[in-house]
Backbone as JSON Lines, residues from 0, in Angstrom:
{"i":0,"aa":"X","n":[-45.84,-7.91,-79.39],"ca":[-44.65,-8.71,-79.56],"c":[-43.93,-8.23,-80.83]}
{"i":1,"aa":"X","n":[-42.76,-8.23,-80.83],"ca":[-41.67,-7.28,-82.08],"c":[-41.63,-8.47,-82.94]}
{"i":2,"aa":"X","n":[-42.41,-8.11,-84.35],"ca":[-42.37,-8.81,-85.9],"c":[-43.25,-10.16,-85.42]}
{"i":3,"aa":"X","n":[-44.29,-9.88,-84.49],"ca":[-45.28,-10.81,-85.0],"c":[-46.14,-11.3,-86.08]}
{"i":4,"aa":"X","n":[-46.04,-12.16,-86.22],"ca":[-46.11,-12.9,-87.61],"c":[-47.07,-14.55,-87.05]}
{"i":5,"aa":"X","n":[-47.91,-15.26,-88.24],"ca":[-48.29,-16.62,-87.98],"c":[-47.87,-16.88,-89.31]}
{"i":6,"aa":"X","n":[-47.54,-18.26,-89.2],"ca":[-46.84,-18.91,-90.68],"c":[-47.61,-20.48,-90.39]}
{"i":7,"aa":"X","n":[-48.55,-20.24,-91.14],"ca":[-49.62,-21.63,-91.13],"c":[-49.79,-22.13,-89.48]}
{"i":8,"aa":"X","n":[-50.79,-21.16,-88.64],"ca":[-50.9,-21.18,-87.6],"c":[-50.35,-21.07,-86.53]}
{"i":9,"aa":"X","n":[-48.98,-21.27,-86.48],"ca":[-47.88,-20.72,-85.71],"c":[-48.13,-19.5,-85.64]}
{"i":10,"aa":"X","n":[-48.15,-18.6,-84.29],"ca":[-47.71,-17.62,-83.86],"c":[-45.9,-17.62,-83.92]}
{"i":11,"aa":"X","n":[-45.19,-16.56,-84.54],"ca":[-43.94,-16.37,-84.19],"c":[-43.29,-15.25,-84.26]}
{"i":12,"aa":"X","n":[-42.62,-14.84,-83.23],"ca":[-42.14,-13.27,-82.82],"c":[-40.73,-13.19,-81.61]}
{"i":13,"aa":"X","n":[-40.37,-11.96,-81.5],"ca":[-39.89,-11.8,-80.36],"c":[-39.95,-11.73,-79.36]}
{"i":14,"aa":"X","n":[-39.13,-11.46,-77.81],"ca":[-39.43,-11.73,-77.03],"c":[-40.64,-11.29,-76.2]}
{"i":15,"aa":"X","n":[-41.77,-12.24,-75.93],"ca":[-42.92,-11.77,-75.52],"c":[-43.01,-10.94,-73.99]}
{"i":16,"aa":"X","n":[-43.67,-10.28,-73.96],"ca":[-43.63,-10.01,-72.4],"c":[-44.94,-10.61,-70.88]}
{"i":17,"aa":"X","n":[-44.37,-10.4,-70.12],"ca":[-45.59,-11.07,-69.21],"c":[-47.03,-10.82,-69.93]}
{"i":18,"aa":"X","n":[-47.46,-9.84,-69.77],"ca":[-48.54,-9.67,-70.88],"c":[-49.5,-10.67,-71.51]}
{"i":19,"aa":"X","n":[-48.16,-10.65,-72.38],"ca":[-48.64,-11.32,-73.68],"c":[-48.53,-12.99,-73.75]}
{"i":20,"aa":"X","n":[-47.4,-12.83,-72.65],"ca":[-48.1,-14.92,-71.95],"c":[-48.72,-14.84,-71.28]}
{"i":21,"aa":"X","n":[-49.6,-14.1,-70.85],"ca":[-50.58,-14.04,-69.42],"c":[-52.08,-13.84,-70.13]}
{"i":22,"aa":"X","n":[-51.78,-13.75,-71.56],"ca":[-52.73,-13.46,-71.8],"c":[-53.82,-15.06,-72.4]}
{"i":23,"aa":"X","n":[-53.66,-16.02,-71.99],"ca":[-54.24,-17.47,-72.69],"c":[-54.25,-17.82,-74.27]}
{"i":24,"aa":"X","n":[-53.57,-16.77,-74.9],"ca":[-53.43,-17.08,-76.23],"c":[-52.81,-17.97,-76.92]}
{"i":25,"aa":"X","n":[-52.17,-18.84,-75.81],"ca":[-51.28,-19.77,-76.2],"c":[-51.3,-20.75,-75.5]}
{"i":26,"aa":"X","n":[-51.14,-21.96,-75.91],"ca":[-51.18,-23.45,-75.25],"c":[-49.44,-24.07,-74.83]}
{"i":27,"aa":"X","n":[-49.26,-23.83,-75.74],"ca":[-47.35,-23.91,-75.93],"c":[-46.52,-22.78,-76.17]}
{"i":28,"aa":"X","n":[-45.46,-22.66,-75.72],"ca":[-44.54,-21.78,-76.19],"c":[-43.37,-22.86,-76.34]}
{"i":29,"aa":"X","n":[-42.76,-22.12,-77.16],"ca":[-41.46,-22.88,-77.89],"c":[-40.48,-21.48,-77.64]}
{"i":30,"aa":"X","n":[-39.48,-21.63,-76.81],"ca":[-38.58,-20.69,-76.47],"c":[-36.93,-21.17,-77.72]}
{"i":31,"aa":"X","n":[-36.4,-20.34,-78.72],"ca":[-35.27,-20.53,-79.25],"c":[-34.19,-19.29,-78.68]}
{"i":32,"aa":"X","n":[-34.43,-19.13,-77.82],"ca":[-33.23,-18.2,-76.85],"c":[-32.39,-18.76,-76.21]}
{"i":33,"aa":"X","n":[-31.26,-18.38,-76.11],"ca":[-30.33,-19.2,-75.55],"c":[-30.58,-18.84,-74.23]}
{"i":34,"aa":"X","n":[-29.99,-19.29,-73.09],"ca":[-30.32,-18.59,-71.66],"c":[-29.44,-17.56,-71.2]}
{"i":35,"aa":"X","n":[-28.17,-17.43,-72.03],"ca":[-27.49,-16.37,-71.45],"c":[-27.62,-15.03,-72.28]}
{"i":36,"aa":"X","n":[-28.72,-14.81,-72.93],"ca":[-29.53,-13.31,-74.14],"c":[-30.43,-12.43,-72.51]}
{"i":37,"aa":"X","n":[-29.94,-11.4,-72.99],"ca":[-30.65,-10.49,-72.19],"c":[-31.55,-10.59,-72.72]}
{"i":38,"aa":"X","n":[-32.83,-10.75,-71.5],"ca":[-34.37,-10.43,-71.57],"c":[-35.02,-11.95,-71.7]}
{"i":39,"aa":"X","n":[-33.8,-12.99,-71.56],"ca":[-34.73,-14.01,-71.96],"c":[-35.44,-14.8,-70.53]}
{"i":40,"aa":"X","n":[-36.67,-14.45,-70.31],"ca":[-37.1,-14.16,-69.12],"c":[-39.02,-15.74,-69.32]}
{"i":41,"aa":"X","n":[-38.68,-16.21,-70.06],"ca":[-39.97,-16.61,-70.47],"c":[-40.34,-17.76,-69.73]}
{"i":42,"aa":"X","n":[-39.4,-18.76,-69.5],"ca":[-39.58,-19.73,-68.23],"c":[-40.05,-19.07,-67.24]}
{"i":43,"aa":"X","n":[-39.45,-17.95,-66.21],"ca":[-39.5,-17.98,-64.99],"c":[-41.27,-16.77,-65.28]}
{"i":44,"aa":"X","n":[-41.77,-16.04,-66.47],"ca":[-42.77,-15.77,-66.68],"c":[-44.23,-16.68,-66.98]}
{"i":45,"aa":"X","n":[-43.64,-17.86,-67.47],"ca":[-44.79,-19.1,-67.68],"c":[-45.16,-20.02,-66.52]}
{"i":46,"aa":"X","n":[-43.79,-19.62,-65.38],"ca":[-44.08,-21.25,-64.33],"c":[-45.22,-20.71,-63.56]}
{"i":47,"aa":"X","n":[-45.86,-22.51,-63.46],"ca":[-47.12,-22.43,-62.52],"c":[-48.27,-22.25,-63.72]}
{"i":48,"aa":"X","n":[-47.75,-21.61,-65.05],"ca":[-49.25,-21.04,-66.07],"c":[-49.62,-22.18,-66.29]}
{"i":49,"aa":"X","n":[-49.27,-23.25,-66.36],"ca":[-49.94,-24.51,-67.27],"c":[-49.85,-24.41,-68.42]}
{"i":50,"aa":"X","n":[-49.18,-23.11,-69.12],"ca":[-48.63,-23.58,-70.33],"c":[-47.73,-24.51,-70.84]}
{"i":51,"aa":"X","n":[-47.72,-25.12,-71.62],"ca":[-46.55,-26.05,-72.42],"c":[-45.11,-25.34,-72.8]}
{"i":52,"aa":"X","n":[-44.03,-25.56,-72.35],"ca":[-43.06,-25.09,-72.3],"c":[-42.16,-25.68,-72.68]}
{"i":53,"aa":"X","n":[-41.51,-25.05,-73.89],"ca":[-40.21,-26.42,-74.48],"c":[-39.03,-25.34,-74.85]}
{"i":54,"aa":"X","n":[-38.04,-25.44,-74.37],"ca":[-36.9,-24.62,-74.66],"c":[-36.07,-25.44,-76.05]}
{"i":55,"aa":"X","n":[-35.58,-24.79,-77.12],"ca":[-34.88,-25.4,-77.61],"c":[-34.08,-24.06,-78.1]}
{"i":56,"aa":"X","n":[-32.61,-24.11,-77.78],"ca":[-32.23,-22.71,-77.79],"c":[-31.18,-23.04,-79.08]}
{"i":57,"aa":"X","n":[-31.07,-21.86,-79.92],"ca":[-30.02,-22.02,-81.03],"c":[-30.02,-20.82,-81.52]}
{"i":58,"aa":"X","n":[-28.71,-20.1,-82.36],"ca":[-28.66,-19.32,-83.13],"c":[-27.97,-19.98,-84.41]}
{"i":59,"aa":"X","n":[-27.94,-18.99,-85.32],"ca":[-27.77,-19.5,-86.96],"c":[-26.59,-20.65,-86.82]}
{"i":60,"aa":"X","n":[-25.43,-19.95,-85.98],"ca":[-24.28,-20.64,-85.99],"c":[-24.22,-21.82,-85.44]}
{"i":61,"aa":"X","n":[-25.05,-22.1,-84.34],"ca":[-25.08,-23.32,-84.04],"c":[-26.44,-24.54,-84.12]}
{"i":62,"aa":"X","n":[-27.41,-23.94,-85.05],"ca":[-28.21,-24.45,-85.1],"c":[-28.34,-26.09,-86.16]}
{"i":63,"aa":"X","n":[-29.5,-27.0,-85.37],"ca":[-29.07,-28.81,-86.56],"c":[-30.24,-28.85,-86.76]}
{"i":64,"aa":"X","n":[-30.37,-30.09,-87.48],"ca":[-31.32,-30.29,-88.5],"c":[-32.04,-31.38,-86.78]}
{"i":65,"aa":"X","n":[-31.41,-31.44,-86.01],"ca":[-32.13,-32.02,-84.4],"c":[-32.58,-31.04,-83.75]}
{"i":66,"aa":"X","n":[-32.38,-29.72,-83.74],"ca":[-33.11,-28.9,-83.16],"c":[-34.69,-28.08,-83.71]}
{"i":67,"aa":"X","n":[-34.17,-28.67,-85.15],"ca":[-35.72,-28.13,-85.57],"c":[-36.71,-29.46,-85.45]}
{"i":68,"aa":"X","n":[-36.21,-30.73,-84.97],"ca":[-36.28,-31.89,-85.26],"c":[-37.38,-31.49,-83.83]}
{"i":69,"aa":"X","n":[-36.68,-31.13,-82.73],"ca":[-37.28,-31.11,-81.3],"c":[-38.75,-29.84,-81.48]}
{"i":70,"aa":"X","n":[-38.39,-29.0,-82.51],"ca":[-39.34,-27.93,-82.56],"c":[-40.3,-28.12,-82.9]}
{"i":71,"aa":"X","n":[-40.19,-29.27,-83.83],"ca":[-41.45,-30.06,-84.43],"c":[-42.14,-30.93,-83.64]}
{"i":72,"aa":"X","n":[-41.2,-32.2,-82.79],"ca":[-42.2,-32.37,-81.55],"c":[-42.65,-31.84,-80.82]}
{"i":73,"aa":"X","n":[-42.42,-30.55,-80.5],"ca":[-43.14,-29.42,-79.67],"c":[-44.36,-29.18,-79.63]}
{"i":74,"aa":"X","n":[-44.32,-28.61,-81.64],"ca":[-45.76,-28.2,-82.47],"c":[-46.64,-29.66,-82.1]}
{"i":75,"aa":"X","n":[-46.37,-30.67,-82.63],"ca":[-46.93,-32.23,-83.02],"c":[-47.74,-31.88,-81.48]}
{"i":76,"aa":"X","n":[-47.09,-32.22,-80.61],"ca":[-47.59,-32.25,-79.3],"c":[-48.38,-31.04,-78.76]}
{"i":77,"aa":"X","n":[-48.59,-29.91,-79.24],"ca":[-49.28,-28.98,-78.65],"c":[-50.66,-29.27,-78.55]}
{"i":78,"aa":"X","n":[-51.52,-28.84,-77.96],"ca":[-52.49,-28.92,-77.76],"c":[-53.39,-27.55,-77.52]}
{"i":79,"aa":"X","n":[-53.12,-26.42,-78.56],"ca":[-54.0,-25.35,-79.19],"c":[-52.87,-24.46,-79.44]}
{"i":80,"aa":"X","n":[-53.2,-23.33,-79.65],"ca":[-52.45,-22.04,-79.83],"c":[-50.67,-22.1,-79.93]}
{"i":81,"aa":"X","n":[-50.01,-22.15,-80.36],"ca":[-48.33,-22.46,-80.59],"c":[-47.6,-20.85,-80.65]}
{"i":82,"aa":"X","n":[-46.4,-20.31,-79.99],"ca":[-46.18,-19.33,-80.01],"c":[-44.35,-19.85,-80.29]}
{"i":83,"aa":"X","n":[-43.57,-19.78,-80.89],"ca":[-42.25,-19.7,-81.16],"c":[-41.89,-18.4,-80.77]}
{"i":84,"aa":"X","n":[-40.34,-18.36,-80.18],"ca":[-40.12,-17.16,-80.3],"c":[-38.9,-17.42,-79.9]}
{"i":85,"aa":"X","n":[-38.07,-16.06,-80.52],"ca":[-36.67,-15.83,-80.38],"c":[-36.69,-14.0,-79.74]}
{"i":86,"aa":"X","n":[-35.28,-13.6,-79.76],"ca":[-35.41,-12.39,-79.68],"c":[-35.62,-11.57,-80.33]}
{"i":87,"aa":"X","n":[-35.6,-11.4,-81.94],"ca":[-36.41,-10.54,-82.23],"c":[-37.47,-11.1,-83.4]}
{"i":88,"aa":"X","n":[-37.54,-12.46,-83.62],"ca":[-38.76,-12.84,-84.25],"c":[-37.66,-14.07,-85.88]}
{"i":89,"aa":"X","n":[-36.96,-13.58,-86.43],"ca":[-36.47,-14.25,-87.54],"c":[-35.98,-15.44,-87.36]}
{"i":90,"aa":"X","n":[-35.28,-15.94,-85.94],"ca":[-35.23,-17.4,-86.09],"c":[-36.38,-17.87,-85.59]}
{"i":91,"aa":"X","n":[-37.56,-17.53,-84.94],"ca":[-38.75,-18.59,-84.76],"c":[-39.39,-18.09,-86.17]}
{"i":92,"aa":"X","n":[-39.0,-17.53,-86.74],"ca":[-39.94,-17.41,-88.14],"c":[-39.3,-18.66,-89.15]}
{"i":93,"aa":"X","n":[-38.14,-18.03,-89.06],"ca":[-37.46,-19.66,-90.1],"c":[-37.44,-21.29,-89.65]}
{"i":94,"aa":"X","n":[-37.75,-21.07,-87.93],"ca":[-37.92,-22.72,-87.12],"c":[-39.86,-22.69,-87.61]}
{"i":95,"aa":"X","n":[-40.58,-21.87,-87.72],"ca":[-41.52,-22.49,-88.12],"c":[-41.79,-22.57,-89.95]}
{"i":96,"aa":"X","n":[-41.33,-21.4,-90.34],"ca":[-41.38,-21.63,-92.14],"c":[-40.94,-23.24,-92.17]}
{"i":97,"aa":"X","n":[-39.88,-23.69,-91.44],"ca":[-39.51,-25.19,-91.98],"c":[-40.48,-25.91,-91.15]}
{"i":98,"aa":"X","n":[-40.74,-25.88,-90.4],"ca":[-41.66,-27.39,-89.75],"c":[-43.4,-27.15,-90.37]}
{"i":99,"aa":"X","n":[-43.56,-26.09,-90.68],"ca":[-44.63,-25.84,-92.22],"c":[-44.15,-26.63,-93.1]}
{"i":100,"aa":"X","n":[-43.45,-25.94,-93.51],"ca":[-42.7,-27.02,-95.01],"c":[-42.78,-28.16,-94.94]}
{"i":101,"aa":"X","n":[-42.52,-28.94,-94.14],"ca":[-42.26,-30.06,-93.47],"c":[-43.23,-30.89,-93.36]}
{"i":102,"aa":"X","n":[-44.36,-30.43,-92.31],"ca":[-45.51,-30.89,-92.53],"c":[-46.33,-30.99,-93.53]}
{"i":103,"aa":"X","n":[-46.42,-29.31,-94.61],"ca":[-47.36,-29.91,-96.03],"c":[-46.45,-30.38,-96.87]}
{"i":104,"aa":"X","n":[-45.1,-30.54,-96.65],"ca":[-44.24,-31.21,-98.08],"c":[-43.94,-30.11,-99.22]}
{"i":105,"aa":"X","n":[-44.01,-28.78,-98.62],"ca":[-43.71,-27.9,-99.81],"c":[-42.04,-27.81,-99.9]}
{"i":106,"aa":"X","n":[-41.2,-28.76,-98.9],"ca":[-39.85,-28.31,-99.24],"c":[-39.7,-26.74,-98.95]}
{"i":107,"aa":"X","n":[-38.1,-26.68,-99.69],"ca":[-37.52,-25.62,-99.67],"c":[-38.16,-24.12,-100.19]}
{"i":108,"aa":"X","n":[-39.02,-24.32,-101.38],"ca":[-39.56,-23.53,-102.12],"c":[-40.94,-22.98,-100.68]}
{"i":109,"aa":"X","n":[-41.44,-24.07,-100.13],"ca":[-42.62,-23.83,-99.65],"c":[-42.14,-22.89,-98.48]}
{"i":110,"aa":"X","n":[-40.97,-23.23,-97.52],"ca":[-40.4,-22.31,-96.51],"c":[-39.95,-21.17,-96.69]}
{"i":111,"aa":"X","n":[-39.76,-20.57,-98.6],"ca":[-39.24,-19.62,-98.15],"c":[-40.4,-18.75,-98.5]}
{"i":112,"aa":"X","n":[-41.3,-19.6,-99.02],"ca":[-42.62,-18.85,-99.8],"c":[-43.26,-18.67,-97.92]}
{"i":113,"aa":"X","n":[-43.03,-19.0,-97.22],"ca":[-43.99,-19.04,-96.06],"c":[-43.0,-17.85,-95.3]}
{"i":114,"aa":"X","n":[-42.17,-17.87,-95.05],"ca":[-41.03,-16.73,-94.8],"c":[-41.59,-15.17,-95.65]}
{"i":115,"aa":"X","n":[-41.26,-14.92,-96.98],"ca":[-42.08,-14.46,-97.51],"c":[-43.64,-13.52,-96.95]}
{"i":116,"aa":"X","n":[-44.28,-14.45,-97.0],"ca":[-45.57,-14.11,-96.93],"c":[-45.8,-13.37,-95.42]}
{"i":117,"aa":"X","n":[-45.17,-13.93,-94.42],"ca":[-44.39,-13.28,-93.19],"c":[-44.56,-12.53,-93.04]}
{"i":118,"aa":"X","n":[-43.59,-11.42,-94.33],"ca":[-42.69,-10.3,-94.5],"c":[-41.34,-10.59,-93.06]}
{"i":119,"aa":"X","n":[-40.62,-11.97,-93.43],"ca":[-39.39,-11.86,-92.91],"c":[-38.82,-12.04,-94.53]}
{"i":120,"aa":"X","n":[-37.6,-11.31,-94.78],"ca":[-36.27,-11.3,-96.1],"c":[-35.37,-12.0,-95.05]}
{"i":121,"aa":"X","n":[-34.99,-13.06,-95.51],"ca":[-33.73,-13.86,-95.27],"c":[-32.85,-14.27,-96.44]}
{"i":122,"aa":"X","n":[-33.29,-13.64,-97.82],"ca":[-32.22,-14.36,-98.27],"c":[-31.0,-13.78,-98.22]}
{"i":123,"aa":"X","n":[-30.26,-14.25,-98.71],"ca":[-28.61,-13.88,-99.06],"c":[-28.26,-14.0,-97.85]}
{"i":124,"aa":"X","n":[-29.09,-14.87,-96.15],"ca":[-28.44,-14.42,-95.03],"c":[-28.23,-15.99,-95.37]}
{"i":125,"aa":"X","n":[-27.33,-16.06,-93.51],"ca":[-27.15,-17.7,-93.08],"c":[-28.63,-18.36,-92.9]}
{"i":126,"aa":"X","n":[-29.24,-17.07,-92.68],"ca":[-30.8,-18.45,-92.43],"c":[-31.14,-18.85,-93.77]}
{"i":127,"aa":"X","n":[-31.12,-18.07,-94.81],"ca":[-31.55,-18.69,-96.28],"c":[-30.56,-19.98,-96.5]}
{"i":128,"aa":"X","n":[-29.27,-20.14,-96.03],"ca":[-28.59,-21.16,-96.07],"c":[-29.13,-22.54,-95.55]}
{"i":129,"aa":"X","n":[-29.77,-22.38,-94.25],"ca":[-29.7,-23.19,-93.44],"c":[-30.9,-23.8,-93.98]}
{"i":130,"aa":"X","n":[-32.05,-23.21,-94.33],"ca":[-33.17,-23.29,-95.03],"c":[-32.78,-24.47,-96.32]}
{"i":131,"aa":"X","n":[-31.75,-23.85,-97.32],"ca":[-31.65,-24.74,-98.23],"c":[-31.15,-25.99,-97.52]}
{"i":132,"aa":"X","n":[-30.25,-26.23,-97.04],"ca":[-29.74,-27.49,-96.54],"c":[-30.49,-28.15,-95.87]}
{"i":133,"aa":"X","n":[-31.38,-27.49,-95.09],"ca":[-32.56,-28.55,-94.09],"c":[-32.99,-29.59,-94.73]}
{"i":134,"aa":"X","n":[-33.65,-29.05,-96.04],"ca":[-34.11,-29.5,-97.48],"c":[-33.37,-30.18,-98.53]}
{"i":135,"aa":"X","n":[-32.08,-30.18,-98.6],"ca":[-31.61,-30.45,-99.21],"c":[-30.94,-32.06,-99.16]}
């Protein structure tokens, strides 16, 4: 999977392929693709798996402080292995750096330290923005 990464147990990357959902490594997937992105193929690859399946689709520009809101009931509700993913890995890295944050209370400092540790660089972008304001 392109820029796989775990950020306090979260799996999060780009778009996975049959494969790599076929492979039981995951209990949930959390899809942040919109449906009209080439390749975004992950529903019609999971149905029938019995995986947990939650679409919540956004990019920088249109993303709320309710969509990471839904990403977090996703995680809350999973029941083992959690996989986020976007197309190429940096917005499920920054939807889970914050619902980390979130959960241990490290704030803003703690998401970007978890971003970071990653090896995703967001600052100076809109996601370092969106990051501060979640928090803010």
């Amino acid at each position: 999977m392109k820029n796989e990464a775990i950020i306090d147990g979260i799996t999060v990357g780009g778009q996975p392929d049959a494969a790599e959902l076929g492979s039981g490594r995951f209990a949930c997937v959390i899809n942040i693709r919109e449906a009209a992105e080439p390749g975004n193929v992950t529903f019609e690859l999971l149905a029938g798996s019995g995986v947990a399946y939650t679409s919540v689709p956004w990019r920088i520009d249109t993303v709320t402080k309710d969509d990471i809101a839904r990403i977090r009931e996703a995680v809350a509700a999973a029941d083992g292995p959690v996989l986020i993913h976007c197309m190429g890995g940096t917005r499920a890295a920054v939807a889970a750096a914050i619902v980390a944050a979130k959960a241990d209370g490290s704030g803003k400092a703690g998401a970007f330290a978890k971003l970071a540790a990653a090896d995703f660089d967001v600052a100076g972008t809109p996601y370092a923005a969106f990051v501060a304001d979640y928090f803010s």
